[in-house]
C-alpha positions as CSV (number, residue, x, y, z in Angstrom):
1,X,0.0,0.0,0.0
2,X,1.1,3.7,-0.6
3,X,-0.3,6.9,0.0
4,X,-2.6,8.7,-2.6
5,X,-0.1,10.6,-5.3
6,X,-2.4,13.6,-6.5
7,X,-1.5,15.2,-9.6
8,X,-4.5,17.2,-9.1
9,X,-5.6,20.4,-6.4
10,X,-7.4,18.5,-3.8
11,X,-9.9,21.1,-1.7
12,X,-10.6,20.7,2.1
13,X,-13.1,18.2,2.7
14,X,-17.1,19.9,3.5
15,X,-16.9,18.6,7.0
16,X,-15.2,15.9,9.2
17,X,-17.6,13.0,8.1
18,X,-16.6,13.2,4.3
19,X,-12.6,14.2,5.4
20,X,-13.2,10.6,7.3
21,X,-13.6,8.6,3.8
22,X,-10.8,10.0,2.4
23,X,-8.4,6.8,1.8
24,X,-5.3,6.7,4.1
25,X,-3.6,4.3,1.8
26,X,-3.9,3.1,-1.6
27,X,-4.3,-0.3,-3.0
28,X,-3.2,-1.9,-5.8
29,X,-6.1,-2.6,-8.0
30,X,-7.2,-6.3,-7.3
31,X,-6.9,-9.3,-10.1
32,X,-10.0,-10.6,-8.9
33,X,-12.6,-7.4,-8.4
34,X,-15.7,-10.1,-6.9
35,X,-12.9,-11.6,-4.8
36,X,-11.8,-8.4,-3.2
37,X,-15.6,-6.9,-2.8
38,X,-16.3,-10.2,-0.7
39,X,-13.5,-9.5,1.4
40,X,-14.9,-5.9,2.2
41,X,-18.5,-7.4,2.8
42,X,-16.7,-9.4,5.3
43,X,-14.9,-6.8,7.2
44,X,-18.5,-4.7,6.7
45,X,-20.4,-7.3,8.4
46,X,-19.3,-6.3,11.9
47,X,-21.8,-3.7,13.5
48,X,-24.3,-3.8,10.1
49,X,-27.2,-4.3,12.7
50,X,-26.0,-1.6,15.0
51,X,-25.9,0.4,11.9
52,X,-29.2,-0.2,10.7
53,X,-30.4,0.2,14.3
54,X,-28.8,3.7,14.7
55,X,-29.2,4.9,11.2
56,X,-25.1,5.4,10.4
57,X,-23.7,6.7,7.4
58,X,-21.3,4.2,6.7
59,X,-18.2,6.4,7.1
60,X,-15.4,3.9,7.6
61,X,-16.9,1.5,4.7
62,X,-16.7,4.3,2.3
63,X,-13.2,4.9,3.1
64,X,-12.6,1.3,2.3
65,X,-14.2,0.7,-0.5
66,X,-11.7,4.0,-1.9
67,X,-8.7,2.5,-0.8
68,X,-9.3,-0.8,-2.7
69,X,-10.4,0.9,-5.5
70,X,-13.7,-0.7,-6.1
71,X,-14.8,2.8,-6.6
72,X,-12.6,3.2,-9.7
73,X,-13.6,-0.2,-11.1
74,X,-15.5,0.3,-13.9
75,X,-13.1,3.2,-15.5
76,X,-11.1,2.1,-18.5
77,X,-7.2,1.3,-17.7
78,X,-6.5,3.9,-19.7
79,X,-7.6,6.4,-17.6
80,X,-6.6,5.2,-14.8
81,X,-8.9,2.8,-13.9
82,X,-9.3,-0.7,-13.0
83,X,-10.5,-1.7,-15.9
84,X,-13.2,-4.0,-15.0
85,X,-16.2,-5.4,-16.2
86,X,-20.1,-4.9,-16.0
87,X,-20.1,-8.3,-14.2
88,X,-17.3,-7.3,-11.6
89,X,-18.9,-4.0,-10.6
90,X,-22.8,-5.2,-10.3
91,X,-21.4,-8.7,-8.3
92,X,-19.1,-6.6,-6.5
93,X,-22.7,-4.7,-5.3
94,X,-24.9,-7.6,-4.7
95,X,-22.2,-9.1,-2.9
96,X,-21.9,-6.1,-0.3
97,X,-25.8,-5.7,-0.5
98,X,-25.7,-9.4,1.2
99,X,-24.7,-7.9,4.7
100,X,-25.1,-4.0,4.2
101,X,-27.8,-2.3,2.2
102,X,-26.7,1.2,2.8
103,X,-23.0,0.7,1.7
104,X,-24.2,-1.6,-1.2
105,X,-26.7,1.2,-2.0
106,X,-24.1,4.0,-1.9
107,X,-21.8,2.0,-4.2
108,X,-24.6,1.3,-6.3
109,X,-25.4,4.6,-7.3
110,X,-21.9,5.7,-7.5
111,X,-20.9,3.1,-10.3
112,X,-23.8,4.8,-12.9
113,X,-23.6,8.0,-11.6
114,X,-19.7,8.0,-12.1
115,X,-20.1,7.0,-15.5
116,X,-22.2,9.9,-16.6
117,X,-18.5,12.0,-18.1
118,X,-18.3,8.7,-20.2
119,X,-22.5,8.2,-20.8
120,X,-22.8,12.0,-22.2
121,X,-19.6,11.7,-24.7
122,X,-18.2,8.8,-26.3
123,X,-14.9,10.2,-27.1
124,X,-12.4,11.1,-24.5
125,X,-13.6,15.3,-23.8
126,X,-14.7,14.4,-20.3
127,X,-11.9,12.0,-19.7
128,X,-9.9,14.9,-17.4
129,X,-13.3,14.4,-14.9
130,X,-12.5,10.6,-14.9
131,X,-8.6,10.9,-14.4
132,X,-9.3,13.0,-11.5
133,X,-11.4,10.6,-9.7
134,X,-9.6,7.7,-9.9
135,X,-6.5,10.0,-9.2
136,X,-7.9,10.6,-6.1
137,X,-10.8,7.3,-6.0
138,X,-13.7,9.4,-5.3
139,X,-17.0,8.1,-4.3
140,X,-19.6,10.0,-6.6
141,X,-22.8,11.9,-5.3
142,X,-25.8,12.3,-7.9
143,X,-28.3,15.6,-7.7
144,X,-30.2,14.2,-10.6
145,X,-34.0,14.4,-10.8
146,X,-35.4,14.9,-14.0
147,X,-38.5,15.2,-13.1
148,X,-37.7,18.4,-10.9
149,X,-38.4,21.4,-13.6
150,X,-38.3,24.2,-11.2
151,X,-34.7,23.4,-11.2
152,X,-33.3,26.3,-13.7
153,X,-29.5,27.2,-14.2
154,X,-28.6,30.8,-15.2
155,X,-26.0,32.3,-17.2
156,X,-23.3,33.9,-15.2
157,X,-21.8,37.2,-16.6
158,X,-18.1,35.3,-16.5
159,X,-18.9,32.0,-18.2
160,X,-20.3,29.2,-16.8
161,X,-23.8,29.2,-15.0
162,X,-25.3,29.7,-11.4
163,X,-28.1,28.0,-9.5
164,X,-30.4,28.3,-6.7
165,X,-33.3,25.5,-6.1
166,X,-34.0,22.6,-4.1
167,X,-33.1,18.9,-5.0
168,X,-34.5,15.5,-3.0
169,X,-33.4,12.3,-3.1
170,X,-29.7,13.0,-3.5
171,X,-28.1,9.5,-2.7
172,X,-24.7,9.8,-2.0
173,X,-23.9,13.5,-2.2
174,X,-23.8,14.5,1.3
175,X,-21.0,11.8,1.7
176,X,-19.6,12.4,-1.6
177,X,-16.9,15.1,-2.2
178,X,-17.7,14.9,-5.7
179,X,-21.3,15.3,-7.4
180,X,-22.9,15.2,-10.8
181,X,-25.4,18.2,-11.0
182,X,-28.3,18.3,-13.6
183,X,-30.3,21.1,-14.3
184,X,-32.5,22.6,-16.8
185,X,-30.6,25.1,-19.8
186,X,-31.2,28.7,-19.2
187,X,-33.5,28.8,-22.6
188,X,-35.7,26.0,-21.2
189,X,-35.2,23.4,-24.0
190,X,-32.3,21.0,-23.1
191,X,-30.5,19.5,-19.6
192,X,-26.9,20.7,-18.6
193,X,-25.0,18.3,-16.6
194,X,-21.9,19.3,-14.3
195,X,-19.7,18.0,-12.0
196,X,-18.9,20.1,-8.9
197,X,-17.4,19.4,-5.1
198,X,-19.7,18.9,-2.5
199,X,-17.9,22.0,-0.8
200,X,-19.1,24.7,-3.0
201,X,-20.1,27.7,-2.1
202,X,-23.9,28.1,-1.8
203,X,-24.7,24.5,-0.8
204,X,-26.5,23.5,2.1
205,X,-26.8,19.8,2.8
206,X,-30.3,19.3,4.9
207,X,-30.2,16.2,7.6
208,X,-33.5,15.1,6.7
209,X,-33.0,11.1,5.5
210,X,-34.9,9.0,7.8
211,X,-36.4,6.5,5.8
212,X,-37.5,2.9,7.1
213,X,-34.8,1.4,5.2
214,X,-31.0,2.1,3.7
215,X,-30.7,4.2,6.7
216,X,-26.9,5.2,6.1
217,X,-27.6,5.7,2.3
218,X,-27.6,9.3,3.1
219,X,-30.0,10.6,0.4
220,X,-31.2,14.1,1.9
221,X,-32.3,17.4,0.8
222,X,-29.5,19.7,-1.0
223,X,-30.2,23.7,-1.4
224,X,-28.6,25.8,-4.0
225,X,-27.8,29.3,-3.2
226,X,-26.9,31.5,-6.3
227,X,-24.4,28.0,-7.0
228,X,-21.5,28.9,-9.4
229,X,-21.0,26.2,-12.3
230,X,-17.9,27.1,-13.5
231,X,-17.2,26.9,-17.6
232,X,-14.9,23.5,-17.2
233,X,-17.3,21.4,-15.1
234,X,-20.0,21.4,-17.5
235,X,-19.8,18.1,-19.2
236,X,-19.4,17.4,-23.1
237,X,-22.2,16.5,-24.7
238,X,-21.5,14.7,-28.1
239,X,-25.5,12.9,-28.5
240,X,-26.8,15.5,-30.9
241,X,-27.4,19.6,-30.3
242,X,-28.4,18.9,-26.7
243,X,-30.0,16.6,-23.9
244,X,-33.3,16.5,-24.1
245,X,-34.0,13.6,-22.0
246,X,-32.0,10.8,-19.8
247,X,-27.9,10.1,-20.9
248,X,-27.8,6.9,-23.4
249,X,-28.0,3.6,-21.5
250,X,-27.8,5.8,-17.9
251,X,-31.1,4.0,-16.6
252,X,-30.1,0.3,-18.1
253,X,-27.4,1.1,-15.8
254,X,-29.0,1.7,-13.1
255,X,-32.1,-1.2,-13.5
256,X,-28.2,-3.4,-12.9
257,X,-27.4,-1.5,-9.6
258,X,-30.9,-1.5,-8.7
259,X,-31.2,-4.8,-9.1
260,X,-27.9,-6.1,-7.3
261,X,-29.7,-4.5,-4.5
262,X,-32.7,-6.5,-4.4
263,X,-30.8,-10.4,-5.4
264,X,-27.4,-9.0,-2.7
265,X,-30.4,-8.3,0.2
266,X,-32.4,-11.5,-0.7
267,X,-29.6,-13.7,-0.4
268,X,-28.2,-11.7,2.6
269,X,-31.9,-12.9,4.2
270,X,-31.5,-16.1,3.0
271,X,-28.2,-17.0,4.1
272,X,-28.9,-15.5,7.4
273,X,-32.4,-17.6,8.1
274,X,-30.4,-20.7,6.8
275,X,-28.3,-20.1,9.8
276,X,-30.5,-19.2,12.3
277,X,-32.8,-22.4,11.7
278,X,-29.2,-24.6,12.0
279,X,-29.2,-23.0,15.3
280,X,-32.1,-24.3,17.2
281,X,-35.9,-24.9,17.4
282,X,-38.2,-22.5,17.2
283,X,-41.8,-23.2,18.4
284,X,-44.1,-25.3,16.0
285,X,-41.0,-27.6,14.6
286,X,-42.0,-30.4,13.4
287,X,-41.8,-33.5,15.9
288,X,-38.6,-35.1,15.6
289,X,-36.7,-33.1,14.5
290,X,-34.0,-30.8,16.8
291,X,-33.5,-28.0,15.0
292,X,-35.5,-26.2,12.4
293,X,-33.8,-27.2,9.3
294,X,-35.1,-30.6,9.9
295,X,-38.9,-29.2,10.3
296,X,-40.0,-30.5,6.5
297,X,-42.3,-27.7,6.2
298,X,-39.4,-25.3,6.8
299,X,-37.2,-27.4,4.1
300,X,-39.8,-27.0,1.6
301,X,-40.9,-23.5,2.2
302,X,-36.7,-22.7,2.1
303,X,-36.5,-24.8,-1.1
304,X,-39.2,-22.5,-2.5
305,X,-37.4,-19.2,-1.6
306,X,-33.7,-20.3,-2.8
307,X,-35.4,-21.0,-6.2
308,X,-36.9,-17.9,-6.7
309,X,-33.7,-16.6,-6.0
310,X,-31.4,-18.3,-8.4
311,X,-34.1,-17.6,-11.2
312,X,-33.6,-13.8,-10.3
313,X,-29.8,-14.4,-10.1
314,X,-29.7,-16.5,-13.4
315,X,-31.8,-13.4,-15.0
316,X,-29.4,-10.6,-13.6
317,X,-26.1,-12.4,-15.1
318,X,-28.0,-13.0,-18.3
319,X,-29.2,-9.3,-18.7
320,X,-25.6,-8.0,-17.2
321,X,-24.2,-9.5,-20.8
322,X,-26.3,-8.1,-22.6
323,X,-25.6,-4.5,-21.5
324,X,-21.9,-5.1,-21.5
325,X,-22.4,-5.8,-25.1
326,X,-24.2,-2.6,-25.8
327,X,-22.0,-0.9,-23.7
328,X,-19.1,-2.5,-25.7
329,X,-21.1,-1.5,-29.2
330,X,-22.7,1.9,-27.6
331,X,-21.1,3.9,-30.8
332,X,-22.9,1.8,-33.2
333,X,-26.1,1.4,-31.2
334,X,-29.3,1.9,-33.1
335,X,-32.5,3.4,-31.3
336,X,-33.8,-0.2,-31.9
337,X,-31.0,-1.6,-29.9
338,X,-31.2,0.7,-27.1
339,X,-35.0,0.3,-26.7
340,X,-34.4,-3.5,-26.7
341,X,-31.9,-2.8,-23.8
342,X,-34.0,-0.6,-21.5
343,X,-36.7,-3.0,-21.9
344,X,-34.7,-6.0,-20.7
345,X,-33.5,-4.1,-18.0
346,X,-36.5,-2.8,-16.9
347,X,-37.9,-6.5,-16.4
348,X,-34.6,-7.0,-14.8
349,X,-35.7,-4.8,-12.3
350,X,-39.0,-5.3,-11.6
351,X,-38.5,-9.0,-11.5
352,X,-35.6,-8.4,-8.9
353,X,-37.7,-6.1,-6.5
354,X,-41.0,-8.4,-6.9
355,X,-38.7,-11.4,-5.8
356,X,-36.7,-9.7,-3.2
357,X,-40.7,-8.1,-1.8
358,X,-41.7,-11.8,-1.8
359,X,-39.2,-13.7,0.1
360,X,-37.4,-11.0,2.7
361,X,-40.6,-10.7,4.5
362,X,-41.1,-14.3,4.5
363,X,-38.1,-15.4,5.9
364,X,-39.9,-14.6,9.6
365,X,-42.1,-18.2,8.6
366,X,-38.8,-20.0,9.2
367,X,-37.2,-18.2,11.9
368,X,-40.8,-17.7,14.0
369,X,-41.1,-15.3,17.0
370,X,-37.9,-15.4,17.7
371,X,-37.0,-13.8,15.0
372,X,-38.8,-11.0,15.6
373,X,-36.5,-9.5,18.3
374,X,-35.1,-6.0,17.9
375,X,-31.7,-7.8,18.1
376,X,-31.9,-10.3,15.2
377,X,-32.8,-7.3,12.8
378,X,-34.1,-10.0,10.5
379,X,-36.2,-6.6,9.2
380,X,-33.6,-4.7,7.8
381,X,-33.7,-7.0,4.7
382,X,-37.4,-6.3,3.8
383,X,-37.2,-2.4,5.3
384,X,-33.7,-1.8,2.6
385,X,-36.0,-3.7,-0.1
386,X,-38.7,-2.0,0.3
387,X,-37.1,1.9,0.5
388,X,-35.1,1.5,-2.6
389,X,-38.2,-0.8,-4.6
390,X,-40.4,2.6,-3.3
391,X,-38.6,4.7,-5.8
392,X,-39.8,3.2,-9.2
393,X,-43.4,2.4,-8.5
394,X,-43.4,-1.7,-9.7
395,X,-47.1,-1.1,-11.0
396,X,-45.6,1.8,-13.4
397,X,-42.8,-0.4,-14.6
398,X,-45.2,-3.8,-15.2
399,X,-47.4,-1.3,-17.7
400,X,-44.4,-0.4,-19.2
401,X,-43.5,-3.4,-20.0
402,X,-47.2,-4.8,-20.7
403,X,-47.7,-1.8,-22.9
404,X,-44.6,-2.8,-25.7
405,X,-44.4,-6.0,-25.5
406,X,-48.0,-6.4,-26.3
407,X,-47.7,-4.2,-29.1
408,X,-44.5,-4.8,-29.9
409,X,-43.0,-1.2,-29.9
410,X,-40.0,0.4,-28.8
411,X,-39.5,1.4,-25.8
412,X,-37.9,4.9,-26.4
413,X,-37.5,7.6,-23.7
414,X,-39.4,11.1,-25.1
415,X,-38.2,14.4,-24.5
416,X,-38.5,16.1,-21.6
417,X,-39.2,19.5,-23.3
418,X,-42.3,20.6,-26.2
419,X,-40.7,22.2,-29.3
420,X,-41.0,25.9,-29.3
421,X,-43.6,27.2,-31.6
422,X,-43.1,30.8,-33.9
């Protein structure tokens, strides 16, 4: 291990709790990305309940997962990153999510949200934002919203823009030292997208996440104050005259990360029931048998769950390959191709969240009152679940779906802004 080497300014952090993720040493990146992320969930596992209990930001697991580099996984070698797959960064996430929603979460929503220099240009004129992170392995906030359209930029007199507004739902960004920033073009009819530090003048992080679930997946409330975008930190946009609607493959991306989620929590609640029904009998057990994984009924009902399981894991690698291909091909891309891609990863993700909704809450049939207790926290699997399922409505997603492939249309994002009229 070394210390970081930074070729570039590094600013003071916004407050103690992001200066306490910044990595103390540096890894070499791993050969085996899955390998290493299991290691972490390992280390993460001690004090996940008292975490979940006490709501946490997971300060020290942050700093970790920067100092092994996971955070720089899915940059291009040639930038300075690790280099890795699809595959490595969405396993590397469901792996985590087994024993710790919130970090899995966080990491989650850093992997597409770092990749939005890379998602808005094709060519190398955002790579400078990319060799800075992994210069200095960043974890990546996200102050994205599209649906927010009070949220106006204005030109500023020197170059660049400024803006004042509130944004929701930030995940990541009050831990983050680094955040994406969309926004609506001064003339109303396309998106700019920046990347600023969390420290800038103007913003005011709001302590208001206190959800049921991901409880250290800080997501709270940001306010802009007259916020300066300078010239540099707008991103290149190379997908036509402007954005008009989400990046190219940006949400195919995140139905992956969404779904690691889900399959990580569900196994987590598998894994952990298995062993809790090794450990003793619970009232009810079937007679004969000492501990609860001899209670048929239990066998069966756990034989059901693990099923549905590796049907949503078999479906996650499957659909992983096929964005990696696209991803692979995303110069050559036709609308056709892309539509078939957010499609597939839309049922991706609403197949994930309806099994994960199914089983975590279930597990409580084979671990009976027992489980309950505040201690055994056998809750936080449904509660994470249920939070992050929460944000895409499933019943939205299934008509979706229903709608093209019943009619067999593409499934093509529209603009976000009407064509101005003379």
């Amino acid at each position: 291990m070394n210390t970081i080497n930074t070729l570039f300014p590094v600013a003071a952090a916004r407050n103690a709790l992001v200066a306490a993720t910044r990595p103390k040493t540096v890894e070499t990146y791993p050969e085996d990305w899955v390998a290493r992320a299991r290691e972490l969930a390992s280390e993460f596992q001690a004090g996940a309940i008292d975490r979940d209990h006490d709501g946490q930001r997971p300060v020290d697991q942050i700093r970790r997962l920067r100092e092994s580099g996971l955070v720089s996984l899915l940059y291009p070698k040639a930038l300075g990153g690790g280099g890795g797959t699809l595959q490595d960064a969405a396993q590397s996430v469901l792996e985590i999510a087994k024993v710790d929603g919130s970090t899995a979460a966080l990491l989650g929503f850093h992997f597409y949200n770092s990749l939005v220099p890379l998602l808005a240009d094709y060519t190398d004129k955002n790579a400078d934002f990319v060799k800075r992170s992994t210069q200095s392995r960043w974890l990546w906030g996200n102050v994205t919203q599209y649906v927010n359209k009070d949220f106006v930029a204005q030109h500023h007199p020197e170059g660049g823009f400024t803006i004042s507004g509130i944004k929701k739902w930030n995940t990541g960004a009050p831990l983050a030292e680094i955040t994406t920033v969309l926004a609506i073009h001064p003339d109303r009819d396309r998106y700019i997208y920046s990347v600023i530090p969390t420290n800038r003048k103007g913003l005011t992080f709001h302590d208001d996440w206190n959800p049921i679930g991901l409880r250290g997946a800080d997501s709270g409330t940001i306010e802009f104050d007259n916020v300066r975008i300078l010239p540099e930190e707008v991103l290149h946009w190379s997908h036509g005259p402007g954005q008009t609607g989400p990046l190219p493959l940006w949400a195919s991306f995140g139905a992956i990360f969404y779904s690691a989620v889900f399959i990580g929590r569900t196994l987590g609640a598998l894994e952990r029931v298995r062993k809790y029904t090794l450990s003793g009998r619970r009232q009810g057990t079937f007679a004969g048998a000492t501990v609860s994984a001899d209670d048929p009924f239990i066998q069966a009902e756990f034989g059901q769950y693990w099923v549905e399981a590796q049907a949503a894991r078999a479906y996650f690698d499957t659909t992983i390959q096929t964005v990696q291909a696209g991803w692979e091909r995303r110069r050559e891309l036709t609308d056709d191709e892309r539509s078939k891609i957010a499609l597939e990863t839309l049922s991706l993700r609403t197949f994930a969240s309806r099994t994960a909704l199914e089983i975590t809450p279930r597990i409580f049939e084979l671990a009976g009152g027992r489980g309950t207790a505040w201690a055994a926290d056998f809750d936080q699997y449904w509660r994470d679940v249920r939070t992050l399922s929460s944000h895409d409505p499933e019943v939205l997603a299934r008509r979706v779906i229903g709608q093209h492939t019943l009619h067999g249309t593409s499934l093509v994002f529209p603009t976000h802004f009407r064509p101005r009229t003379h």
